[in-house]
N, C-alpha and C positions, 0 to 999 in steps of 0.2 A: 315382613316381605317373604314371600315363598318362594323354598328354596327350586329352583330350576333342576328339570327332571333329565337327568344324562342317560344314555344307553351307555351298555357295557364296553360296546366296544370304543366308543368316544373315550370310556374311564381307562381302558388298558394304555388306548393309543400315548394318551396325555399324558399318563403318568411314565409310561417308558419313555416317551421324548424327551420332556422337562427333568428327569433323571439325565440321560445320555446331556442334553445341552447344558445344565448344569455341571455335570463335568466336565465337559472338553472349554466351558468358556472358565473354569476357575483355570484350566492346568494354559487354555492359552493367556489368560491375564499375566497368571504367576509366571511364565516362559517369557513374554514379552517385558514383563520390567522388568524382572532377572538378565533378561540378554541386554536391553537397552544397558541396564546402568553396566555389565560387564563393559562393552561396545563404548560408553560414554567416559568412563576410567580411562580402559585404554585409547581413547580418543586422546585425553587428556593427559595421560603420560606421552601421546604423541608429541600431542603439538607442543608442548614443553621443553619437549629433547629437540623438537623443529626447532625452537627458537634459539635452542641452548645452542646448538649447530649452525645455527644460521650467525648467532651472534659471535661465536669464536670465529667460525671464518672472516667475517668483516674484520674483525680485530686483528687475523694473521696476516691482513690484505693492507689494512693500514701500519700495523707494526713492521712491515718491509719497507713501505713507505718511512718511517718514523727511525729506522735501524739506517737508512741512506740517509735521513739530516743528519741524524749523530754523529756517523762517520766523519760525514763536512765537518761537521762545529768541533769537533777532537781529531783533525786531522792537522798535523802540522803543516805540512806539506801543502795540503790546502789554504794554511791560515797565513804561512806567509806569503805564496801567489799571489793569494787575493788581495793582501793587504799593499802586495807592490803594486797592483794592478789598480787601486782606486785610488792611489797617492796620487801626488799632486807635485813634480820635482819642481825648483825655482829654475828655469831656464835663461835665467836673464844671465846665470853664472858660467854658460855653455856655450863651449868654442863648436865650430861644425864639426871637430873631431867627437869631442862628448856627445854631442847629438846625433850621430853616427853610429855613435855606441851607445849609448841610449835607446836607441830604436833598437836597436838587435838585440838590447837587454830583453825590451820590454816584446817585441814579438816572442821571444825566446821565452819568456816566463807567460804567454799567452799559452803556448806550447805547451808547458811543461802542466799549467792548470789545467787543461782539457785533458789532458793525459790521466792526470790524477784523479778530476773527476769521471772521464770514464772508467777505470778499473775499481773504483768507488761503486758505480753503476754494475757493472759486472756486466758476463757475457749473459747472463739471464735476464738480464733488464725488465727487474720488481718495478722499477717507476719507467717512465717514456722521458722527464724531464725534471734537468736541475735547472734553478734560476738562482745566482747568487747578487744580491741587489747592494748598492752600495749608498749609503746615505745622502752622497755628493753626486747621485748621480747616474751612476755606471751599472751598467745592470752587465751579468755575464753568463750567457746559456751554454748547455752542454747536455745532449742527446738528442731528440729528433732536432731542436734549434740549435745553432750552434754560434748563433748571432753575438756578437758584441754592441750593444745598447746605451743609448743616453738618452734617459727620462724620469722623472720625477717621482719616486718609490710613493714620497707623501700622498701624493694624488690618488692612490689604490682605495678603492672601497676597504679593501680588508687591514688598512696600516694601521688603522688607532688600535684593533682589537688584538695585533699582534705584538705592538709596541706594549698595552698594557698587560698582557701576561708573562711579559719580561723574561722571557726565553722558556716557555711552556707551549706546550705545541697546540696550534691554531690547524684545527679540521674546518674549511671551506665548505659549503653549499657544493652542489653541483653548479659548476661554471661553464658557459660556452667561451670557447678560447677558438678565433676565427683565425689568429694570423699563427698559432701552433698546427691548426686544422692542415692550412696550407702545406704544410711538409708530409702531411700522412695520405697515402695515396688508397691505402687498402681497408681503412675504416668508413664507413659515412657520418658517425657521429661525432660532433663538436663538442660536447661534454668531457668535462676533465673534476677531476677531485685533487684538493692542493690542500698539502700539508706545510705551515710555517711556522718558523722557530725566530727567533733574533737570535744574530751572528757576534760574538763577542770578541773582541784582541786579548791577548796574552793579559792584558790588565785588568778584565773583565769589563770592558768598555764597548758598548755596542758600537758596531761599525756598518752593521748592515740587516740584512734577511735573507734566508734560504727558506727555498720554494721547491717541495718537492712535489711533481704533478703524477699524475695516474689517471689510464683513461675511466670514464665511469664504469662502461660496459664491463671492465677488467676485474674491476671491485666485487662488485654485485653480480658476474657469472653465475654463483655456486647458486643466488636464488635463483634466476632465469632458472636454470638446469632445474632446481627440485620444483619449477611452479608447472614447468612443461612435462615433466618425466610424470606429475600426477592426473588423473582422470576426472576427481572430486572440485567444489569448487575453494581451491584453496587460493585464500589474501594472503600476501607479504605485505608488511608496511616498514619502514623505518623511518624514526621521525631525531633531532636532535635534543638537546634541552631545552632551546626558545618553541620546539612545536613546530621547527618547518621541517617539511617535507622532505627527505632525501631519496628515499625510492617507494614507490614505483617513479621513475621521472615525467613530470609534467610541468607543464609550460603553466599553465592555467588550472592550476588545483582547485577543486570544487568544497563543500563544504564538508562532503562525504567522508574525501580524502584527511579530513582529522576530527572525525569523529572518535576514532579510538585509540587516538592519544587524549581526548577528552575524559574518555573514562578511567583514565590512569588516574590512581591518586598521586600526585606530585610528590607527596612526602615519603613512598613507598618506592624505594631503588631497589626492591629484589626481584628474582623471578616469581611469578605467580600467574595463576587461571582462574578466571573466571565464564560464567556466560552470561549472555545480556542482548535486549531485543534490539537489532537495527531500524532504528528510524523510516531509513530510507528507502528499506522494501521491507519491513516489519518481520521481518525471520528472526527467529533467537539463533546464535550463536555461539560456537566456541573461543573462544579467546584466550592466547597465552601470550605472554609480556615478559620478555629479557632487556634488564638492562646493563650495560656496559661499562664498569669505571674509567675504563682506556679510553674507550673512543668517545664517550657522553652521548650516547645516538642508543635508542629505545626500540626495538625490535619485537613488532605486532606477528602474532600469525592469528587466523581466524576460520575459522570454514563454519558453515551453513549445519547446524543439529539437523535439519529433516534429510538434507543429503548424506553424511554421517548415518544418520540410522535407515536408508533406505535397504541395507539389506535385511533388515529384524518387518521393516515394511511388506518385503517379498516372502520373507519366511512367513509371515503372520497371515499372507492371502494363500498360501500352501496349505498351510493348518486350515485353513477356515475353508476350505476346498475340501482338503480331506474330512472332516468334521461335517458337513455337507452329504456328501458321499457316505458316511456310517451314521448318519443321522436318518439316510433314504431307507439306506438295508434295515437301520432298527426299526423303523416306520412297517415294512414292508414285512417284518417278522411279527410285528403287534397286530395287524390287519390281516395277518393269515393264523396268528394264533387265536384273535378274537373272531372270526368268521365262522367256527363252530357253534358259535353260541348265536349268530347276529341273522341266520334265516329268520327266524319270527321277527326280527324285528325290521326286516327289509320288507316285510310284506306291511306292518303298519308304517312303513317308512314312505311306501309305495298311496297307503291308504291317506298321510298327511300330504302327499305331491298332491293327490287327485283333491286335495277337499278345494272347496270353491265355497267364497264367502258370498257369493250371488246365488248360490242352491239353497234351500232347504237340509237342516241337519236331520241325519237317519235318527229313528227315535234308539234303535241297540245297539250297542260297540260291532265292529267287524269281526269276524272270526279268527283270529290268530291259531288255532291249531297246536299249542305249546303246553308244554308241562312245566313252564317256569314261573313261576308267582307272580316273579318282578315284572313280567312280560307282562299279564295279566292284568296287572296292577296299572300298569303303565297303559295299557289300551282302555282300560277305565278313567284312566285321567286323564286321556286324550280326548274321550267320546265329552265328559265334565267341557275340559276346555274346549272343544271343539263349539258348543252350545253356550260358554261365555264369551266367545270369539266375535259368536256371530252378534248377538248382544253387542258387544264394543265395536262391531264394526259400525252398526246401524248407530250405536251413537258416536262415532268418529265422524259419519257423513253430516249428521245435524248439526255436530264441530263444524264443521269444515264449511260448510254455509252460512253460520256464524260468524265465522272469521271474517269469510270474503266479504261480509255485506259490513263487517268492521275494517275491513285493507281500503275499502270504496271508501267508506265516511270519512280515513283518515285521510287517503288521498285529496277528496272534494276539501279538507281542511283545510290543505297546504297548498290548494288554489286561492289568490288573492283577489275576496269580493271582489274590491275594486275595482280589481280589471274585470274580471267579468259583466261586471254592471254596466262598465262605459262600453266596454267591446259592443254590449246589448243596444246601449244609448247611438253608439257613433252606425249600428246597422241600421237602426231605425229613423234618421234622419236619412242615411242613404239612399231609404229604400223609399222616402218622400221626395228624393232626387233623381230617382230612375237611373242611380249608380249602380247596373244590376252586376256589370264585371267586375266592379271593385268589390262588391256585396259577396259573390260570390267566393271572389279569390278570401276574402279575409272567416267567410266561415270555414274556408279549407282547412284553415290556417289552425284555425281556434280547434274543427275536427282532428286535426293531424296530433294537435300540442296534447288534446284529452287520450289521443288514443298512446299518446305516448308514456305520459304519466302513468296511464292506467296498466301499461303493460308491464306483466310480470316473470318473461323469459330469463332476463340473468339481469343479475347486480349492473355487468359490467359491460358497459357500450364504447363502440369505437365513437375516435374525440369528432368524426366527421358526422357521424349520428347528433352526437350530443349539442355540434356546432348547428345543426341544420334545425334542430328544435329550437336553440337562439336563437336563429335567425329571425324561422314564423314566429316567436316572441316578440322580437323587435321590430318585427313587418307592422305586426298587433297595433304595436306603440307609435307606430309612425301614422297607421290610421289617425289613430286618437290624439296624438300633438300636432300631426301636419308637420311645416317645417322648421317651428318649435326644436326638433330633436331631430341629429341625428347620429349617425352612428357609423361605425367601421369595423371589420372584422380580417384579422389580418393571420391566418395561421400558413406554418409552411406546413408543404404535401407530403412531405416525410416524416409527418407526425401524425397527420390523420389516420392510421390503420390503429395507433395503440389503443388497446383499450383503456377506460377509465371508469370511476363509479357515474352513475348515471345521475341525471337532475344534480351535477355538480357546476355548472357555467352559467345554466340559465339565469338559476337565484342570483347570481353574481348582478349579472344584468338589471334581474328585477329589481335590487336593491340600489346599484347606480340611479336609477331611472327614478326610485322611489324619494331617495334620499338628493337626488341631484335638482331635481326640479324644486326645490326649495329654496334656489335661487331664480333670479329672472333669467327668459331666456335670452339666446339659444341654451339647448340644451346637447351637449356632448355624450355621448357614448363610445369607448375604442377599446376593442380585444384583440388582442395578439399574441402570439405563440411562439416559440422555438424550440428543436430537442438538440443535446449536445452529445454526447458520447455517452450518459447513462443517464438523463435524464430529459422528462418532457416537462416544462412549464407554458402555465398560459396568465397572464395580465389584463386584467377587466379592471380601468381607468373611467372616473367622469372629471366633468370642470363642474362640481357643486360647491356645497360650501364644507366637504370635506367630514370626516370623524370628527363628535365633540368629544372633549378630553376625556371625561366622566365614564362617558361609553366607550371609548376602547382603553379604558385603565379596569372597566369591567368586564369587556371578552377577553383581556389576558388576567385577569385574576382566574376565569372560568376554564382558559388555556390550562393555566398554571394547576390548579385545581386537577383537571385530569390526568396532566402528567405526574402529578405526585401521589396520588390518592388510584389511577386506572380507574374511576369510577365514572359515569357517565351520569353528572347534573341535567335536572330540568332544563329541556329546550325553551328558553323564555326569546328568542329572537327571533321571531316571526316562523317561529317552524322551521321552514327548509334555509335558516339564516346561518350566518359565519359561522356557531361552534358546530352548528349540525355540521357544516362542510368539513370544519376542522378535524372532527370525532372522525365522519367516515375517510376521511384521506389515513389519517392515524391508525382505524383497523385496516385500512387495506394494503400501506406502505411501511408500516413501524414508523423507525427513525426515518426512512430513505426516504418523508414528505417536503414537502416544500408548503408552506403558512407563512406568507408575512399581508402585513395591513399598513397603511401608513395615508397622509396626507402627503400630497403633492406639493412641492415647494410654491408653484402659481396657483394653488386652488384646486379645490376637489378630493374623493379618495383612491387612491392604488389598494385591489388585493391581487398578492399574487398567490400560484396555484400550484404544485407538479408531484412528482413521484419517480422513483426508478424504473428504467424502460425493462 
């Protein structure tokens, strides 16, 4: 091969560019992943201390909570109120004076427990509500409710779970609490978080439960605040042991919402980070995971790696700007430092503009005017090639008539005798008919289909082009069956602008037609269309007798074949048949095609057909 003749100044230009760009792209590589992984660290020390912080707060928000059971459950004062309070006196042994005093006891020890429980409460009021529940019965509130109650503790969703932790504190879901709601006039939200313990007597003998309530919004504050005070897009998640959901609050959690509790390893209780690709919009992410021995509830934080590193994103189009910019000036200094030397060569620069491969070549080189060898040298090997140019051009046009009269014979190939033959047969009976309009319209037909084949403007025709050459195909066919066959063509109009490869429907057709008439008639043909949000397909259906097994266990072996091998096998199916179609949908769509084949479950075969719009 010989080597390609450069001017000097081409050599200076090239070689100071691809120096300068060779630098500035190593120092911005190395600045880009040096900053990223800095940026990506400390991302990761972020979200970590996010979590560490997010998790002790919940912890100081239920430890208040958890600090007002205690009090109750080691409150004497409380133990014995309550325990007057849910007795049960024999009244058969009381004169109306006892039960006189009786009543005044027992209001008066009603007193004295709301007293106690509120200053239990404090004037800070850490919880909204105590409930102290009594076995037999009696339930007994104290803060926003201040209700005395008779109803059945058993009945609670939450009693077996709290009975069987045998006075171990029980953290609630988030609960809606509708008849607590009713006493709060300044919140809108129904949610509450309840902390419960079993209540024991001086014997250690449960006698009841306390129910310490808090609203949700009160808990989870410190996230709201750090999700709003940030710009980026940062996830909170908190999940418990069993995997539900505690915040964000939602009525209707979706599949999304424990996805990264999924990625937890269950056997791993410490803090850790990781990152890992989202399903659900495919981002990689950061992820950091705290979890709690106090509260048993697992604290996600996450945000988006491409938003995370969008400022190394803006730094690196600054660089690439400025890099740009002293890419031009070096440019610009190479093409005035080589411009001394490059007059001679602007003038044979001038002399290979003018040359014209339809003139006659001069029999002596031009005059160049220079005292440089290379120059010299160089308009000598110009005048050489200039004279094998013209040589190769005269044999490129002998090519090229060559070819075309080989583009025609392959064409006239992948017309099908057949039709031809009859199309000739069914004009010539016509024309024994003095059919001269039908005669006519069908050589249109037959004119329009060659001229379209034959044409070689671009690959790719709109699908309304492509539909209308079906059509006078199947006009063709309907000559020649009568009404034997017939046919439908159903596309919607918001599809017809796309383009598609060309001679891709027709064959479809020919093939239904070919392969369908192999049973008795009628004969069905039906194509139809739709496009959806990125994709256009089209379905060419008959009623024949369908694919035999053999043959389409061999155009997917032939499928399979190209996709593993990229190689393109012998077209052995009629030419313009399934895998040709298959092959060119595949160079023209990649993955983003649409190929399927099949048998109709009443008879006949289904191909379908599409691409990304």
């Amino acid at each position: 091969m010989r080597k390609r003749i450069k001017t000097i100044q081409s050599n200076l230009f090239f070689t100071y560019s691809l120096i300068i760009i060779i630098v500035f792209a190593v120092f911005v590589t190395f600045f880009y992943f040096w900053v990223s992984k800095l940026i990506k660290d400390k991302a990761f020390e972020t979200i970590a201390n996010l979590s560490d912080s997010t998790s002790d707060k919940l912890d100081i928000e239920i430890q208040k909570m958890d600090q007002i059971s205690m009090s109750v459950l080691y409150s004497s004062a409380v133990k014995d109120r309550f325990m007057e309070y849910i007795s049960e006196p024999d009244k058969t042994a009381y004169t109306l004076y006892d039960e006189n005093n009786r009543k005044y006891a027992y209001i008066n020890n009603t007193k004295e427990l709301i007293d106690v429980l509120f200053a239990i409460i404090g004037p800070n009021r850490p919880v909204q509500q105590i409930y102290l529940y009594g076995f037999n019965g009696k339930v007994f509130g104290t803060g926003t409710d201040n209700r005395q109650q008779n109803l059945s503790v058993s009945e609670k969703p939450w009693y077996e779970e709290v009975i069987d932790n045998n006075g171990k504190k029980v953290i609630s879901l988030p609960m809606k609490d509708e008849e607590l709601s009713k006493f709060v006039t300044q919140r809108g939200s129904p949610y509450f978080i309840s902390l419960f313990r079993v209540y024991f007597d001086n014997y250690n003998v449960p006698q009841g439960i306390v129910e310490v309530k808090q609203y949700y919004d009160e808990i989870f504050k410190s996230i709201d605040r750090n999700i709003n005070n940030r710009s980026d897009d940062l996830r909170i998640f908190v999940y418990n042991n069993n995997g539900d959901l505690i915040y964000p609050l939602k009525e209707n959690a979706s599949e999304k919402d424990f996805h990264y509790f999924r990625l937890k390893n269950p056997d791993v209780n410490q803090a850790f980070s990781i990152t890992a690709i989202n399903p659900f919009n495919n981002e990689r992410e950061l992820i950091g995971y705290r979890y709690s021995e106090y509260t048993g509830w697992t604290t996600v934080v996450a945000i988006s790696e491409s938003k995370l590193l969008s400022p190394v994103f803006a730094f690196t189009r600054i660089v690439l700007l400025v890099t740009l910019v002293t890419l031009f000036l070096a440019l610009a200094f190479s093409f005035f430092a080589a411009k001394k030397v490059t007059v001679p060569i602007a003038r044979l620069h001038k002399a290979i503009k003018s040359f014209n491969l339809e003139l006659p070549v001069v029999a002596y080189p031009i005059e160049l005017s220079s005292d440089l060898y290379e120059l010299e040298d160089l308009n000598q090997a110009f005048h050489k090639m200039s004279i094998k140019l013209k040589e190769s051009h005269n044999e490129l046009m002998i090519s090229k008539q060559q070819e075309m009269q080989a583009r025609m014979l392959a064409l006239q190939s992948q017309m099908n005798p057949h039709f031809l033959y009859n199309t000739l047969s069914i004009i010539s009976v016509m024309a024994e008919e003095s059919m001269f309009e039908q005669i006519a319209e069908m050589c249109g037909n037959v004119s329009d289909m060659l001229r379209y084949i034959s044409s070689d403007k671009s690959p790719l025709v709109k699908i309304s082009t492509e539909i209308e050459y079906t059509q006078k195909y199947l006009s063709c066919m309907k000559f020649r069956y009568g009404s034997k066959l017939s046919y439908s063509i159903e596309i919607d109009d918001e599809m017809k602008e796309i383009r598609i490869p060309k001679l891709i429907i027709q064959p479809l057709a020919e093939n239904a037609i070919k392969y369908g008439t192999y049973r008795e008639a009628p004969w069905n043909v039906r194509i139809y269309g739709h496009k959806t949000d990125n994709y256009w397909q089209i379905t060419v259906e008959d009623n024949g007798i369908g694919f035999d097994g053999d043959k389409l266990k061999a155009i997917n072996e032939k499928i399979e074949e190209v996709n593993k091998n990229g190689l393109i096998p012998s077209l052995e199916l009629e030419g313009m048949g399934l895998l040709n179609i298959y092959i060119r949908l595949k160079l023209a769509y990649k993955n983003k095609m649409i190929f399927q084949i099949r048998n109709n479950i009443d008879g006949g075969a289904v191909v379908t057909i599409g691409g990304s719009t």
